[in-house]
N, C-alpha and C positions, 0 to 999 in steps of 0.2 A: 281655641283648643289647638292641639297641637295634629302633627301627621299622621295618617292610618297607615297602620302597618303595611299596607298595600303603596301608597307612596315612598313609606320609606324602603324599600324594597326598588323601584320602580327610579329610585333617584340615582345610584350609581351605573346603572343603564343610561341614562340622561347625559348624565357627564360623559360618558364616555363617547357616546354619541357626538354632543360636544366637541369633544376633543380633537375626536377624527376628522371631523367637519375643518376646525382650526388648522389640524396641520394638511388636509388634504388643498385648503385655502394658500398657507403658505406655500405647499409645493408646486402648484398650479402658476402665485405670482413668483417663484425663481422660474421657472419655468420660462415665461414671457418677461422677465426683467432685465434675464444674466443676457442672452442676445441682444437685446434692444439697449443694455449697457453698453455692452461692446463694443456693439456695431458705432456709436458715438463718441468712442476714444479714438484720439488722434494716433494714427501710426503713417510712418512713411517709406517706402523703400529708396534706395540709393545706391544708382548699378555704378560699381567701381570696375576700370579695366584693369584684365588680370595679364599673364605673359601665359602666352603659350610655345609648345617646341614646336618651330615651323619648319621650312624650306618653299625654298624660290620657287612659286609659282609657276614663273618663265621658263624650271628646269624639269617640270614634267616631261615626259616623251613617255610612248608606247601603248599600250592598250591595257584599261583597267579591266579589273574582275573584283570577285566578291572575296575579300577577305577576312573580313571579322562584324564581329555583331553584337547589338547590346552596348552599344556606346555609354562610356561613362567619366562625369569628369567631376577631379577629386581638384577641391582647394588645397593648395601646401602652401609653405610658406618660404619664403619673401610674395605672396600673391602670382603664384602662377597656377595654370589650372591645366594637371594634369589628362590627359584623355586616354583612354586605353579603353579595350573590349577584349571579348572572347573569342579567339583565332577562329577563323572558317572551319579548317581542318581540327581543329578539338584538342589541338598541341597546349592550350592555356589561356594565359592572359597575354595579350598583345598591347603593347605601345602605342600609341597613334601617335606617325608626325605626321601634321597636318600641314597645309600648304599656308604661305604669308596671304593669303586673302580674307583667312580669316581670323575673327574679331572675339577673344575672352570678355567677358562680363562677370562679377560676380554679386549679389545682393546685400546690402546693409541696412537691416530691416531696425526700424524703433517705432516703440510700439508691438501690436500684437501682428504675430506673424502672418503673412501674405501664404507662406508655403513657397518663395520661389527658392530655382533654386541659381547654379553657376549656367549661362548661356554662350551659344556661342553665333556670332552676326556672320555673313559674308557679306566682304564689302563689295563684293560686283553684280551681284544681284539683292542685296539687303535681306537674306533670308535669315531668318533666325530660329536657333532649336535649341530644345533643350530636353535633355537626358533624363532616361527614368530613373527615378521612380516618380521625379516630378511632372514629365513629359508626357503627353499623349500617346504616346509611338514609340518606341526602340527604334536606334537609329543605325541602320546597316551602315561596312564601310566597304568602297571600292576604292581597291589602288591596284599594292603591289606590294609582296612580303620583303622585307629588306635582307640580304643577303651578307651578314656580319663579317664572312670572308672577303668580300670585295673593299676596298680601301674606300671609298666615299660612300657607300651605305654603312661601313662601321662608323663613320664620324656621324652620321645622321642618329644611328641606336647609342650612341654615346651621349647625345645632347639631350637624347630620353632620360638617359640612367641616367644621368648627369644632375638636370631640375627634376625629377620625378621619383627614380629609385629604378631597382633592376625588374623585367618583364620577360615572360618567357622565350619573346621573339618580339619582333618590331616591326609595323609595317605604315607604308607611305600614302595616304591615303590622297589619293587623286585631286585638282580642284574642286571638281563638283560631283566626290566621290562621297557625300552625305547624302544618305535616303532614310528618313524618317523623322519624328520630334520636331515637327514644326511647330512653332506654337500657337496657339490658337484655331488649330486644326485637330478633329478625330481620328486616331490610328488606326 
C-alpha cells in the first residue's frame, strides 16, 4: 500500500531537514578546507633593495629633537622608497632625508600574500622597522627641520622632490633618529 496522508505531509519536512543538514555539512568542510588549502600552497617573499634619499651620515652635527611622526614609506618607481610623515608642528607632510646608514627593502611576494610591507635596516646596529599600517608601532622621527633658504639644506629638499615628488617641508632625520616599528616587537 501506499503513504498515509500523515507521511506524506511529514516528507517535505524531511527533506528539508535533509537539506540543511547537507549544506550546513558543506559549510562546516569549506570552513576547515579553504585554510588548510592555503596554508599548503607554496608562496615565497623576495626583499629587493630599494634607493633611498639620504645624506652623509658623518655630516650630522648638533642636537636632534622630535620632528615628525607616523613614518611612512611609499614604493615609486625606478624602486626607491620614498619616506615622509607628519610634521611635529602640524605644518603637513614632511620628507624624510634619512641618513646613508640606512638600508631600503621592498617585498616580491608569489604566492599568497605574507602582508609585508617596504622596510627599512640600519646597517650599524642591524635594526629593522617597518611602517604602519604594516608595522607594530609608528615610527617617531628625531633630527632637524630643513631650512629651504639655506644653500645645502635646499639641495638636500631638492633630492626629496626630486625622487619622490613635492612635501610640505622637509626634514633630516638624525642617525639613530628612528623610534618605533621594530619588527617583531609590540608598540
Amino acid at each position: 500500500m501506499g503513504e498515509t496522508a500523515e507521511q506524506r505531509r511529514a516528507t517535505p519536512a524531511r527533506r528539508a531537514a535533509l537539506a540543511g543538514m547537507i549544506l550546513a555539512g558543506g559549510g562546516l568542510a569549506l570552513v576547515l578546507l579553504v585554510p588548510a588549502l592555503t596554508a599548503a600552497m607554496p608562496s615565497s617573499t623576495e626583499w629587493r633593495d630599494a634607493a633611498l634619499v639620504t645624506y652623509p651620515a658623518t655630516a650630522w652635527s648638533g642636537d636632534a629633537r622630535h620632528v615628525a611622526d607616523g613614518l611612512v614609506l611609499s614604493l615609486t618607481v625606478p624602486n626607491t622608497l620614498c619616506s615622509s610623515a607628519s610634521a611635529a608642528d602640524g605644518s603637513g607632510i614632511a620628507g624624510v632625508v634619512l641618513a646613508d646608514t640606512w638600508r631600503g627593502t621592498y617585498p616580491i611576494t608569489t604566492g599568497l600574500s605574507q602582508g609585508y610591507a617596504p622596510r627599512l635596516q640600519d646597517g650599524a646596529d642591524g635594526l629593522l622597522l617597518e611602517a604602519q599600517p604594516h608595522g607594530k608601532a609608528p615610527i617617531a622621527v628625531s633630527g632637524r627641520v630643513l631650512d629651504v633658504s639655506v644653500a645645502a639644506d635646499a639641495v638636500l629638499a631638492e633630492s626629496w622632490t626630486t625622487a619622490c615628488g613635492e612635501a610640505d617641508s622637509y626634514v633630516l632625520a638624525a642617525p639613530d633618529g628612528l623610534i618605533g616599528g621594530r619588527v617583531g616587537e609590540e608598540g
